[in-house]
C-alpha positions as CSV (number, residue, x, y, z in Angstrom):
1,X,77.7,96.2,46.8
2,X,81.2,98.2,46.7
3,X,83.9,95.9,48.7
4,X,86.8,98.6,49.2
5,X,89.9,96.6,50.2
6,X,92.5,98.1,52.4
7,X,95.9,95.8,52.3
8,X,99.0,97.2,53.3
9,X,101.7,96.4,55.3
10,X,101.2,95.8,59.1
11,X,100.7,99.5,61.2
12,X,100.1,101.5,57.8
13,X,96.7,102.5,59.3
14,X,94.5,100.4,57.3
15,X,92.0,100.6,60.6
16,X,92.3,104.0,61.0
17,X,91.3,104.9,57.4
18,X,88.7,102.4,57.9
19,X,87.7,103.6,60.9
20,X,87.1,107.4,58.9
21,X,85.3,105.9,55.9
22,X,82.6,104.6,58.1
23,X,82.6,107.9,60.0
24,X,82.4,109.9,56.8
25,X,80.2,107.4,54.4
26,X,78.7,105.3,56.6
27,X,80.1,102.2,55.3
28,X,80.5,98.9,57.3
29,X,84.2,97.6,58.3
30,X,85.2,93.8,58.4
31,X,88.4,93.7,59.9
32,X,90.6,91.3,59.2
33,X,91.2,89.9,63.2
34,X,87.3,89.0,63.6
35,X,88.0,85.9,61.2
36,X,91.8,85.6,62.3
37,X,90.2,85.9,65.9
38,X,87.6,83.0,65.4
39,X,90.1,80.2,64.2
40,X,92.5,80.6,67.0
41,X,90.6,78.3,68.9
42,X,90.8,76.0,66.6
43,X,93.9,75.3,65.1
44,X,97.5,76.7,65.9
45,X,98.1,79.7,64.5
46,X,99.7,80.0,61.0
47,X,98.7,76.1,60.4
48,X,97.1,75.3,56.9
49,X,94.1,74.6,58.6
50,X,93.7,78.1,60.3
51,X,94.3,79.6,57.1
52,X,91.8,77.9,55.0
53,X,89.5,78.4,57.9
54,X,90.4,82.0,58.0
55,X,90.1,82.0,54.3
56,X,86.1,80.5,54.0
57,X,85.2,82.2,57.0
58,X,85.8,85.9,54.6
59,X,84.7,84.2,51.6
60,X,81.8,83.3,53.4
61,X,80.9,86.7,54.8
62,X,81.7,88.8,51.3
63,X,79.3,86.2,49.6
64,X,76.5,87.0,52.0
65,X,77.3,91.0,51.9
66,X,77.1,91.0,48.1
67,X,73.9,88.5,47.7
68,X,71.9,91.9,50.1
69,X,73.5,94.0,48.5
70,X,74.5,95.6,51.7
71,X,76.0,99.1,50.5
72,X,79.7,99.6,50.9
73,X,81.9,97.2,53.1
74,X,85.4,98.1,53.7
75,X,88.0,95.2,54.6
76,X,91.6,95.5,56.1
77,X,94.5,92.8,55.1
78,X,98.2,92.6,55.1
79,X,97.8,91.3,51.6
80,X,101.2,89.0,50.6
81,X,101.7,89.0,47.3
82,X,102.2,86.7,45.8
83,X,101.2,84.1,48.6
84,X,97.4,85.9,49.2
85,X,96.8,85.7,45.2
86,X,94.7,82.9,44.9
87,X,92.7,84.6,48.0
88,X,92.6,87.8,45.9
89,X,91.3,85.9,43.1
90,X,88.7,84.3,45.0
91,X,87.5,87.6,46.3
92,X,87.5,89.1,43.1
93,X,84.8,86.5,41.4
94,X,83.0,86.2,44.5
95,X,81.9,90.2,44.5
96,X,81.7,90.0,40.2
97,X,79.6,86.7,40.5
98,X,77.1,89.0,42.7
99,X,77.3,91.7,40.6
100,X,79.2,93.5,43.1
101,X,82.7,95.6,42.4
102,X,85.7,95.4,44.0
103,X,87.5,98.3,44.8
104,X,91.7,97.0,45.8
105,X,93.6,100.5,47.7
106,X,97.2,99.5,48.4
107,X,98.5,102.0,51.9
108,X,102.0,102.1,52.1
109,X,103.8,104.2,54.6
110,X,106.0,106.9,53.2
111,X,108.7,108.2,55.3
112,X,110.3,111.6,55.8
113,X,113.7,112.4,55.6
């Protein structure tokens, strides 16, 4: 399995290009909110327990894509360095214990002037 990571800044059009992979390759999206979106019920927003809920729930679903080998999954992320490291990390030996690859794209916007 290829995990190609979008992280960006918020509005850099992460999605979007996410959104065109799929279109063009066929690949599968996980997009950041679905996790984000299933732990607001749970805890308050922003709380260490909603991140490290957040956190399993993606580490949880990247295992399981790797073990079946499902193709190419893209995922979108305002990645914080250096707070979102030890995520990174995590990520990172998750897809190389499964003999997968992991394939980091930083999108920044560039601005005319």
């Amino acid at each position: 399995m290829k995990l190609i990571f979008l992280h960006g800044p918020p509005a850099v059009g992460k999605y979007t290009i996410a959104k065109e992979l799929e279109a063009r390759i066929g690949c599968s999206i996980f997009h950041n909110h679905l996790t984000i979106d299933a732990a607001r019920p749970i805890f308050e927003f922003g709380s260490e327990n909603f991140w490290k809920l957040v956190y399993d729930l993606r580490l949880t679903c990247f295992r399981a894509a790797a073990k079946q080998d499902i193709g190419i999954l893209v995922y979108t992320s305002c990645y914080d360095h250096p707070n979102d490291l030890s995520f990174f990390v995590e990520i990172e030996e998750t897809m190389y214990r499964w003999g997968s690859e992991l394939l980091p794209v930083y999108l920044r916007s560039v601005l005319s002037g």
